[in-house]
C-alpha positions as CSV (number, residue, x, y, z in Angstrom):
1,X,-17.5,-25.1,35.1
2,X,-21.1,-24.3,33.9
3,X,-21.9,-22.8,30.7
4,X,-25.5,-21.8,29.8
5,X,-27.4,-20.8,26.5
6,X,-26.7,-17.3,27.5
7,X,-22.9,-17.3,27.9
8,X,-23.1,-18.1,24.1
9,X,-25.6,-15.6,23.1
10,X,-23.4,-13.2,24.6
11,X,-20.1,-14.3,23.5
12,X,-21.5,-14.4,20.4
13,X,-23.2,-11.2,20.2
14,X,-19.6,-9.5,21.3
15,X,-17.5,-11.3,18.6
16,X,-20.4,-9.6,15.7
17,X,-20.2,-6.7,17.5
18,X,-15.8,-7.0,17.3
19,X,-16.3,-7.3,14.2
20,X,-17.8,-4.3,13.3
21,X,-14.8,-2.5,15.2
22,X,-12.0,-4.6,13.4
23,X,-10.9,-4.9,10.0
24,X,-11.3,-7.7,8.3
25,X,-14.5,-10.9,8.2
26,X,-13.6,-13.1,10.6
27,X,-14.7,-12.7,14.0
28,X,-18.1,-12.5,12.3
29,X,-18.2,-16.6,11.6
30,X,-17.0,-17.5,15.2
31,X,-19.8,-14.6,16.2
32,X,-22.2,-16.7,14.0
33,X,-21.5,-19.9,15.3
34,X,-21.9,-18.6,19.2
35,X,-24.9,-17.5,18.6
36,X,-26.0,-20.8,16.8
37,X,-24.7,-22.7,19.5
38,X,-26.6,-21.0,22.1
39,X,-29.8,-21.1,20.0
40,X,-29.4,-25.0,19.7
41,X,-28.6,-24.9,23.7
42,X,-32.0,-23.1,24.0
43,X,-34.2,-26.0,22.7
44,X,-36.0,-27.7,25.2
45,X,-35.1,-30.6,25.2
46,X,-31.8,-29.6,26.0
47,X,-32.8,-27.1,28.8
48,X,-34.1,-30.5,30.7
49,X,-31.2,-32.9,29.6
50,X,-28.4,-29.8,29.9
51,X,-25.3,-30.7,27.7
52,X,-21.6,-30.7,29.3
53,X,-19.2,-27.9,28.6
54,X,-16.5,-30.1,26.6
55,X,-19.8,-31.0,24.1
56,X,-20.9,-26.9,23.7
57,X,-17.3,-26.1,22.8
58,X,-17.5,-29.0,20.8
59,X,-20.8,-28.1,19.0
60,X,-19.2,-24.5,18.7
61,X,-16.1,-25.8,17.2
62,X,-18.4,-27.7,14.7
63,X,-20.6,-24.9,13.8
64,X,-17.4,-22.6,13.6
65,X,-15.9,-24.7,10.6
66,X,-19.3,-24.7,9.1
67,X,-20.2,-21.1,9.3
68,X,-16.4,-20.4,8.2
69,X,-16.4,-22.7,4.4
70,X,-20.0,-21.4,4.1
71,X,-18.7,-17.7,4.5
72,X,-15.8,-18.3,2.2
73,X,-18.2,-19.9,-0.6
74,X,-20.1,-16.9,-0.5
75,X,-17.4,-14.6,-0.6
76,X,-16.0,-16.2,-4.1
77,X,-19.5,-16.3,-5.2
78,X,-19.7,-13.0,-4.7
79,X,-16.4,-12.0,-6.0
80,X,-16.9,-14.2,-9.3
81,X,-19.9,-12.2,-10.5
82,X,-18.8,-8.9,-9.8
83,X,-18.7,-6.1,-12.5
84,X,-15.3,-4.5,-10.8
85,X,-13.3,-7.3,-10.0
86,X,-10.4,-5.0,-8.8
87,X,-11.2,-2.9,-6.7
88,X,-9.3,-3.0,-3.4
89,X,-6.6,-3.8,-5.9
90,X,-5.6,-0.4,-7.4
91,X,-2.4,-1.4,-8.5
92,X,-4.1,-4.2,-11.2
93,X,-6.6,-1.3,-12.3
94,X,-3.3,0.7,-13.7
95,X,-2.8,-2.0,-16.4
96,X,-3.8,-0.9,-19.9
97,X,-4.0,2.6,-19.0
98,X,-1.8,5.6,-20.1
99,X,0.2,8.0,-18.3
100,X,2.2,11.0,-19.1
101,X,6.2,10.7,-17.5
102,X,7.3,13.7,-15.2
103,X,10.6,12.6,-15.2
104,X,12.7,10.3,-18.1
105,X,13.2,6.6,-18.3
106,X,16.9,6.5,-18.3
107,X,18.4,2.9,-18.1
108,X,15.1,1.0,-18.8
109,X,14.5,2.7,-15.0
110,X,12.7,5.3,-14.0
111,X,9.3,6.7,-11.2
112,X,6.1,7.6,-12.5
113,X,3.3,9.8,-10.5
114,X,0.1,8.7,-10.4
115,X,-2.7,10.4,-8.7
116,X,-0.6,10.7,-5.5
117,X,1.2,7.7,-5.9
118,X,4.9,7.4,-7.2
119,X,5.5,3.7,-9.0
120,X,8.9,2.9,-10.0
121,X,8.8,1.6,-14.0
122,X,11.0,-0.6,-16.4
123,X,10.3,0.0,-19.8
124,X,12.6,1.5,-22.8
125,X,14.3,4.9,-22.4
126,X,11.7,7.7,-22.8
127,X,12.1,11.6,-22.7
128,X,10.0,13.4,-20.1
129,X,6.7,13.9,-21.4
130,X,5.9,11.1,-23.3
131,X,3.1,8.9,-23.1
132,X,3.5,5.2,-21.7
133,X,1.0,2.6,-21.3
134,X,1.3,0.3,-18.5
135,X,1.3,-3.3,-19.8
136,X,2.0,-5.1,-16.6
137,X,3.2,-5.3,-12.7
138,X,5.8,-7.3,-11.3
139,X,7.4,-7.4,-8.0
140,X,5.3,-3.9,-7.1
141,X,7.0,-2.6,-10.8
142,X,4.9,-1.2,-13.3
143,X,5.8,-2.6,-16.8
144,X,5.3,0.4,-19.5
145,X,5.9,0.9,-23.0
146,X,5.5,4.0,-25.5
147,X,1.9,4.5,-26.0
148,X,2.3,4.4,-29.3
149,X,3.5,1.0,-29.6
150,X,1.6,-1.9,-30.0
């Protein structure tokens, strides 16, 4: 089995390119560290003393890990210092705000409609109409109280 600079260009160039077709950042490291790998294959030194197929995978595994911790660093870095810190998490935006009930609390149960959304709510027994304030989520619950109350 032979394996050339190109092979990892390629394989590379085809997990980036994955990546842009399928949710999520991950293919992206391994795509970085193929390409890597068959840059450092390129030099010439190596093109005249060619390296073995067990120490490529090797050198891929290696550069793998390495583009993987340094993605993740940036990703909290980036996540740290960011003026909405929630938003691909809608349900932790809710908290603090207020919301009119469509239909009573009866129980210390009861659904509220947001946007076009229905949450299920504890809170104290409320009339339809009145105003709550969302104070918390548990277990995919939202937590309200009157909106009066402190």
């Amino acid at each position: 089995m032979t394996l050339v600079f190109w092979h990892w260009l390629v394989l590379g160039a085809a997990l980036i390119g994955l990546e842009a077709i399928l949710p999520g950042v991950f293919l992206l490291w391994f795509g970085i560290a193929g390409v890597a790998t068959g840059v450092i294959l390129l030099a010439p030194l190596l093109l005249v003393l060619p390296v073995p197929w067990q120490g490529q995978v090797l050198l891929f595994a290696v550069l793998s890990v390495v583009s993987i911790v340094i993605g993740r660093r940036v990703a909290q870095r980036d996540a740290e210092h960011t003026d909405r810190p929630h938003l691909n998490q809608p349900d932790k935006r809710l908290v603090g705000r207020e919301f009119t009930l469509q239909a009573p609390i009866t129980d210390g149960s009861g659904t509220l409609s947001i946007q076009d959304n229905t949450w299920i709510v504890a809170g104290p027994d409320l009339p339809a109409g009145a105003r709550v304030r969302v104070t918390a989520l548990t277990d995919g619950e939202l937590q309200v109280e009157a909106a009066g109350a402190a």
